[in-house]
KEMI-299910 format. One record per residue: residue number from 1; residue in one letter; x, y, z of N, C-alpha, C in turn. Coordinates in steps of 0.05 Angstrom, whole numbers, plus 5000, padded with zeros to 4 digits. Each point is the difference from the previous one (the first is absolute). Layout:
KEMI-299910
<pt k="NUM" r="A" n_px="X" n_py="Y" n_pz="Z" ca_px="X" ca_py="Y" ca_pz="Z" c_px="X" c_py="Y" c_pz="Z"/>
...
//
This chain:
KEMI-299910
<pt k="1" r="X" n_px="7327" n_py="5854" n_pz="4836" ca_px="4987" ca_py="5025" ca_pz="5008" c_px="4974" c_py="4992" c_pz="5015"/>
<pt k="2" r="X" n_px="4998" n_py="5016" n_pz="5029" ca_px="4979" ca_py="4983" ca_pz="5011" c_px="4978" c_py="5026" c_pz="4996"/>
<pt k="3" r="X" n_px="4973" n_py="4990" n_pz="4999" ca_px="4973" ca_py="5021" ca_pz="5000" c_px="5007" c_py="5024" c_pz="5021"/>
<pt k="4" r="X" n_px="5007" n_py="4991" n_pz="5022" ca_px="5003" ca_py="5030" ca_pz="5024" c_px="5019" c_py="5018" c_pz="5001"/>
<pt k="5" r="X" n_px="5021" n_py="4996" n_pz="4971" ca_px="5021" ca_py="5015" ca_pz="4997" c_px="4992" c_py="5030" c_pz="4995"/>
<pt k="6" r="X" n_px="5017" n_py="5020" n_pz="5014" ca_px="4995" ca_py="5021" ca_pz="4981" c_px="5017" c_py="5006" c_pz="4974"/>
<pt k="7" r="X" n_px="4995" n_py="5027" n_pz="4993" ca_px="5014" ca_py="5001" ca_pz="4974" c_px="5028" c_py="5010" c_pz="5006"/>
<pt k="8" r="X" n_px="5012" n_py="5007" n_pz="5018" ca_px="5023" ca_py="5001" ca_pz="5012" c_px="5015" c_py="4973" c_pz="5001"/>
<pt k="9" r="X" n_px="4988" n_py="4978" n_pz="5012" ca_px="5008" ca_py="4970" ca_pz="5008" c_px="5006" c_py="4990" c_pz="4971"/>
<pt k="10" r="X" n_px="4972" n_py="5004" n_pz="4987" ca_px="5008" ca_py="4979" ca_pz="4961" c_px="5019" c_py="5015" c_pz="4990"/>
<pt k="11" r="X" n_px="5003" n_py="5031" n_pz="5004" ca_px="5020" ca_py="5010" ca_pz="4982" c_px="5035" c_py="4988" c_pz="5014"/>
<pt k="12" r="X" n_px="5000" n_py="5000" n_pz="5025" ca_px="5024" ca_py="4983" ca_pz="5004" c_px="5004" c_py="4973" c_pz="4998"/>
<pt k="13" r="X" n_px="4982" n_py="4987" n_pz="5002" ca_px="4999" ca_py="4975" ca_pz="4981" c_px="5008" c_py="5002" c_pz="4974"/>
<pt k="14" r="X" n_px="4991" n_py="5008" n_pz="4986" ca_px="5007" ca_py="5007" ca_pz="4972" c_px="5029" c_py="5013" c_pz="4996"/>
<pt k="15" r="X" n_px="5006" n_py="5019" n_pz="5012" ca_px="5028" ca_py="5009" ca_pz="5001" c_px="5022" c_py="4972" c_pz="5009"/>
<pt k="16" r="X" n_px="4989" n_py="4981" n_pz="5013" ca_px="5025" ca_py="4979" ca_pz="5005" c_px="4993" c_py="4981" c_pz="4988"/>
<pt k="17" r="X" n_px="4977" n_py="5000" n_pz="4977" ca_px="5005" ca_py="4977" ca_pz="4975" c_px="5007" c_py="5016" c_pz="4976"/>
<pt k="18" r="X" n_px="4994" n_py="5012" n_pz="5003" ca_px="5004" ca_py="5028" ca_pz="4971" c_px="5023" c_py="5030" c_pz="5004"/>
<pt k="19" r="X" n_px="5032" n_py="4988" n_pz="5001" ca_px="5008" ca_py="5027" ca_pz="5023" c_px="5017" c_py="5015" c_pz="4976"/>
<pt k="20" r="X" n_px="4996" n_py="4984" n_pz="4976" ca_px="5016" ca_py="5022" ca_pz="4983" c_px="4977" c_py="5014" c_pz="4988"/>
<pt k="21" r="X" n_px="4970" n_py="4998" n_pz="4998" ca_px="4985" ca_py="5013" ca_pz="4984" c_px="4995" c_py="5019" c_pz="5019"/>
<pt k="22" r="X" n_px="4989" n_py="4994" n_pz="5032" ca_px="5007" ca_py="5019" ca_pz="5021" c_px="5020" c_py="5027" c_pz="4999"/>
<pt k="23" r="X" n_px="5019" n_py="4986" n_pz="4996" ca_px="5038" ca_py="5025" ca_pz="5005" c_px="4985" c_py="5016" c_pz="4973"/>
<pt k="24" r="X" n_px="4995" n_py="4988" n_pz="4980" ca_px="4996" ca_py="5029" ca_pz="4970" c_px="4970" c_py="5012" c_pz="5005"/>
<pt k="25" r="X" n_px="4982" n_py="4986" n_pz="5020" ca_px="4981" ca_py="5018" ca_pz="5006" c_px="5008" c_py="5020" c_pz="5015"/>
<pt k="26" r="X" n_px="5019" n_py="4995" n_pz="5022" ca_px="5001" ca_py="5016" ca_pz="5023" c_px="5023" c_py="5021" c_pz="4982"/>
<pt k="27" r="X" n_px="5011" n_py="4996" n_pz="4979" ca_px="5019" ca_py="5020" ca_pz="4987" c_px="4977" c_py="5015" c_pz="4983"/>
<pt k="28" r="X" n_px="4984" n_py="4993" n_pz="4994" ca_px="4976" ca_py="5013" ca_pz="4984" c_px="4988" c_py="5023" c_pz="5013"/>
<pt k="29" r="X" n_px="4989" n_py="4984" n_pz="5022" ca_px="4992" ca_py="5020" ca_pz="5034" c_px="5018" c_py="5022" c_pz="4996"/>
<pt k="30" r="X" n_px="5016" n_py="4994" n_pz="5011" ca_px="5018" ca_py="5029" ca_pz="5013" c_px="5005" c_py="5015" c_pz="4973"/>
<pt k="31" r="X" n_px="5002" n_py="4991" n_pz="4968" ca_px="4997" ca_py="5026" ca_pz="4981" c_px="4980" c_py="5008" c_pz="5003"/>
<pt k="32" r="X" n_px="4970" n_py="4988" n_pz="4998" ca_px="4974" ca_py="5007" ca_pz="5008" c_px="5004" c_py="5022" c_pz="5018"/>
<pt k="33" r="X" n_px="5008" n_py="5005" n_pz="5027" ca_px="4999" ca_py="5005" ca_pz="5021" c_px="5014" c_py="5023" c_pz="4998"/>
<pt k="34" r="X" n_px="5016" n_py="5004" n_pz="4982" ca_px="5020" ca_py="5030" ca_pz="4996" c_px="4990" c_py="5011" c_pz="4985"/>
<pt k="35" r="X" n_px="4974" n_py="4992" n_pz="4986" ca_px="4987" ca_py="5022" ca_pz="4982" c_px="4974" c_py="5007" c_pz="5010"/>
<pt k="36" r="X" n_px="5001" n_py="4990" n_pz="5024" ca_px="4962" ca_py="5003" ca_pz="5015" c_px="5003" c_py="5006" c_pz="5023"/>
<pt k="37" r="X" n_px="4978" n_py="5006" n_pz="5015" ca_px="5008" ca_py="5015" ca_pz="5029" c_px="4993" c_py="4972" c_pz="5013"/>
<pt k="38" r="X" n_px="5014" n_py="4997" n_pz="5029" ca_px="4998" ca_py="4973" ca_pz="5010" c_px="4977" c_py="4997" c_pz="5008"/>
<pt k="39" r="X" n_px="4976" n_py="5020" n_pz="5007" ca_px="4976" ca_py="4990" ca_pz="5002" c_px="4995" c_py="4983" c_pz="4981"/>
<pt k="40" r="X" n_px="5001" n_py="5012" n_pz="4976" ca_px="4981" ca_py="4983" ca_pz="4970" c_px="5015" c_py="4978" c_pz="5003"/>
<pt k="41" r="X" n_px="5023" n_py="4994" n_pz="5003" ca_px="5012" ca_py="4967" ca_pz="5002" c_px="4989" c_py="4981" c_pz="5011"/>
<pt k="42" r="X" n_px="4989" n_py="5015" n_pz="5030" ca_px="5000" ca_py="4972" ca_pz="5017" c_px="4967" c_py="4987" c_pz="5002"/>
<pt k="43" r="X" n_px="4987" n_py="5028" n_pz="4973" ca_px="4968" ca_py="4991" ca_pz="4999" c_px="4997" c_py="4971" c_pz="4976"/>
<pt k="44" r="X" n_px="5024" n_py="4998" n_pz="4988" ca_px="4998" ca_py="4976" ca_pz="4991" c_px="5012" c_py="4971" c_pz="5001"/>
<pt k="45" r="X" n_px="4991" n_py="4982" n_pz="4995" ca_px="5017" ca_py="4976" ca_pz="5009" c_px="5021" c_py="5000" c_pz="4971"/>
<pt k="46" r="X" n_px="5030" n_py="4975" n_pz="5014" ca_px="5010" ca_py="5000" ca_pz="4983" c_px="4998" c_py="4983" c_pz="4974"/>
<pt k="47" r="X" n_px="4976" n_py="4983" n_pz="5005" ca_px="4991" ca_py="4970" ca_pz="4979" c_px="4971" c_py="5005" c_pz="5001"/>
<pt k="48" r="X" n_px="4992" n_py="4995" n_pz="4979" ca_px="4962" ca_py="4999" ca_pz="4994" c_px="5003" c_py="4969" c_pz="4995"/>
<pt k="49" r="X" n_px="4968" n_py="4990" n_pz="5010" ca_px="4984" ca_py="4973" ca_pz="5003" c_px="4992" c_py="5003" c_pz="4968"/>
<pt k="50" r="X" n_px="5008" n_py="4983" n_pz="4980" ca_px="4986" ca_py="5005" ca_pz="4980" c_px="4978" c_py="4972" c_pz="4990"/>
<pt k="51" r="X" n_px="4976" n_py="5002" n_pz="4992" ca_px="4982" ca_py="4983" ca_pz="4989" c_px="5003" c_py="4992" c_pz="4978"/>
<pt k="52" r="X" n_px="4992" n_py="4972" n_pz="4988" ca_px="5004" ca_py="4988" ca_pz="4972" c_px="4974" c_py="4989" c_pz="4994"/>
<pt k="53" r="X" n_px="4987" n_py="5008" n_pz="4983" ca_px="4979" ca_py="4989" ca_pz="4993" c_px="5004" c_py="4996" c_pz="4965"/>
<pt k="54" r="X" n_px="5007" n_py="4974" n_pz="4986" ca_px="5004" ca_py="4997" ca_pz="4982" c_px="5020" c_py="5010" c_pz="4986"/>
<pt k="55" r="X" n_px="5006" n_py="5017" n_pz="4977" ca_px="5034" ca_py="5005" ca_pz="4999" c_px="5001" c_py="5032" c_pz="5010"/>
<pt k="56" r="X" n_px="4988" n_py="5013" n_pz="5018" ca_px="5000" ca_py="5027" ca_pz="5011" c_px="5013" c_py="4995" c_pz="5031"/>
<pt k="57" r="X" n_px="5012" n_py="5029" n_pz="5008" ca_px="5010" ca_py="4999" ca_pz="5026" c_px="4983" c_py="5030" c_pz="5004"/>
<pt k="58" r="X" n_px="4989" n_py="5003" n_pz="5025" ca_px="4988" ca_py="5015" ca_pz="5021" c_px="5006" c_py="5004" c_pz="5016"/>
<pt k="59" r="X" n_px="5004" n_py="5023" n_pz="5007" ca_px="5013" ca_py="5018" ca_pz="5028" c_px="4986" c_py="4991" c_pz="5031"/>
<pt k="60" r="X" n_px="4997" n_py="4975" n_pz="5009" ca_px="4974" ca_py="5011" ca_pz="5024" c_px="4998" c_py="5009" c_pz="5010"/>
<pt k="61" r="X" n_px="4988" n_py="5014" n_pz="5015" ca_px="4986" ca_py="5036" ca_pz="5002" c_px="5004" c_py="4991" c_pz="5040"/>
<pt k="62" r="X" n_px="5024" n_py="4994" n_pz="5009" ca_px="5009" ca_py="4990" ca_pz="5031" c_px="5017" c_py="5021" c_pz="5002"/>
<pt k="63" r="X" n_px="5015" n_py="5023" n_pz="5008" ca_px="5011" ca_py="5014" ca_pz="5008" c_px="5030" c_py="4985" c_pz="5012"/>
<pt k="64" r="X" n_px="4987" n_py="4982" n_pz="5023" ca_px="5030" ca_py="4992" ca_pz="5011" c_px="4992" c_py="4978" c_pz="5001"/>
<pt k="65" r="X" n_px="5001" n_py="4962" n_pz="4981" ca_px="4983" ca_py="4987" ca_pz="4999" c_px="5019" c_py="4983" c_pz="5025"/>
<pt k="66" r="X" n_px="4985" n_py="4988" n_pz="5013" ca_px="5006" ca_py="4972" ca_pz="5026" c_px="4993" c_py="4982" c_pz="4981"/>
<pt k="67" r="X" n_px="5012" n_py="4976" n_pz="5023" ca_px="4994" ca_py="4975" ca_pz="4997" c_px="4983" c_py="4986" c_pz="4992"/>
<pt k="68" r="X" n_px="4973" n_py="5017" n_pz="5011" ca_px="4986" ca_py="4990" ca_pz="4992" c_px="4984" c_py="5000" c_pz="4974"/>
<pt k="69" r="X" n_px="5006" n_py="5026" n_pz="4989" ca_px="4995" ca_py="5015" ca_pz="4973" c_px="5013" c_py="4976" c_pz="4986"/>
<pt k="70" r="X" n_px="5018" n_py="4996" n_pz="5006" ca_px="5018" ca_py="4983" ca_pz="4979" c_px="4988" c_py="4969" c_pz="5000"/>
<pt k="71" r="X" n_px="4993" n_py="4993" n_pz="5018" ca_px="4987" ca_py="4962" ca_pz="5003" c_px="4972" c_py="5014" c_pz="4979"/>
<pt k="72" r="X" n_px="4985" n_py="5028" n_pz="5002" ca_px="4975" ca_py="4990" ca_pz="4981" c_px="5007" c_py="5013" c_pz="4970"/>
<pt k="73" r="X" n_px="5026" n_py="5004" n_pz="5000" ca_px="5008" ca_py="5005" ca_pz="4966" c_px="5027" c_py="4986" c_pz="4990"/>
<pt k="74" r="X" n_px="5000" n_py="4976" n_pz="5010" ca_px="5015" ca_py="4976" ca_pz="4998" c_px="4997" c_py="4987" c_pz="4971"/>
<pt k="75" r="X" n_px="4971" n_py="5003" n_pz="4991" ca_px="4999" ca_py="4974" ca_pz="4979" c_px="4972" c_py="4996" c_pz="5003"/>
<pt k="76" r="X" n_px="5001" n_py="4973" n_pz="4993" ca_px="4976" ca_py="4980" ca_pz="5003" c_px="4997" c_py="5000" c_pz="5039"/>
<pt k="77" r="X" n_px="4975" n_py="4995" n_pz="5007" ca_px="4994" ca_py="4999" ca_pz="5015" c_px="5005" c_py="4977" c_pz="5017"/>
<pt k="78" r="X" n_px="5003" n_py="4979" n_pz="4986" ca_px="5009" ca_py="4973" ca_pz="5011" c_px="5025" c_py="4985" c_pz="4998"/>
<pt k="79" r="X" n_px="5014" n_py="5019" n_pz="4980" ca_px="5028" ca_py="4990" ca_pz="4988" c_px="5020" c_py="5008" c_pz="5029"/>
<pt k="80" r="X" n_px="5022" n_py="4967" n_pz="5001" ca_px="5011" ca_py="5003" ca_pz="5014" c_px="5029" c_py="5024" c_pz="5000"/>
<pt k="81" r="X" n_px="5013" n_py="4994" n_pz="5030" ca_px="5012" ca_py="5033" ca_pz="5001" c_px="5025" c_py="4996" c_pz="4964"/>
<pt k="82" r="X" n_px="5005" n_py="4974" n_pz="5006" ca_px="5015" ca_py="4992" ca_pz="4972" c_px="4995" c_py="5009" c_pz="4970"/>
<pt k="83" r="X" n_px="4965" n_py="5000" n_pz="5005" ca_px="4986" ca_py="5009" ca_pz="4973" c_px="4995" c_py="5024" c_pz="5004"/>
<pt k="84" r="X" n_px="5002" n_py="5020" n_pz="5016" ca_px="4997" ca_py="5026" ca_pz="4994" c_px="5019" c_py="5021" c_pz="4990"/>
<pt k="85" r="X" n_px="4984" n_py="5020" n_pz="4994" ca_px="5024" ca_py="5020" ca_pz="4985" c_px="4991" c_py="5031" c_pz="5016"/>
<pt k="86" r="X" n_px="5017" n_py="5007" n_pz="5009" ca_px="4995" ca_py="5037" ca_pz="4994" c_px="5018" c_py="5020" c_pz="4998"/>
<pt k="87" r="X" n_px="4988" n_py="5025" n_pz="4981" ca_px="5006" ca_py="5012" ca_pz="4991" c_px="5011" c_py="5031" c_pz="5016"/>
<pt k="88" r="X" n_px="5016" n_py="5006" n_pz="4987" ca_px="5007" ca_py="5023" ca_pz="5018" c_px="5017" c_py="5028" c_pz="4977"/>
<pt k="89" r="X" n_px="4989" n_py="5017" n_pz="5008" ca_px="5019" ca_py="5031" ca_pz="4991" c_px="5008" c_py="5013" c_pz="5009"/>
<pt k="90" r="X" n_px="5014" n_py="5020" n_pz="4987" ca_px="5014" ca_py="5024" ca_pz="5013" c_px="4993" c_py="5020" c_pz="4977"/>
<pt k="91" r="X" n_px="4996" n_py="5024" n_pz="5014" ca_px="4992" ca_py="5030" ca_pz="4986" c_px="5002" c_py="5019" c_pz="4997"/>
//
């Protein structure tokens, strides 16, 4: 995932390393979507950036997070791409 991605670009990235957790999101979506008017749908993303600070997970407060959101909630600051971790939800 490069820094100048948007959140459109990482989420298809992620859909072609992750395509079955993808297919039951996007089956999630469209029940979501039959019980809400399609405005309120498309004001949210389908995955939240989540933060780890010791054994807690945190929502980060990014709306539609990029690339670059994601290189500064990676981890350690210096840990290689091997050593990092991030976290992600759905809501």
């Amino acid at each position: 995932i490069e820094g100048g991605w948007t959140y459109r670009k990482v989420t298809s990235q992620l859909r072609i390393w992750f395509p079955k957790v993808f297919d039951y999101l996007d089956v999630q979506s469209e029940k979501r979507q039959s019980t809400t008017s399609r405005h309120e749908h498309e004001e949210k993303p389908i995955w939240q950036l989540l933060n780890k600070c010791g054994q807690t997970l945190t929502v980060v407060d990014i709306g539609f997070p990029a690339g670059s959101d994601l290189a500064k909630h990676k981890g350690r600051d210096k840990a290689s791409v091997s050593d990092c971790h991030l976290w992600f939800g759905v809501f």
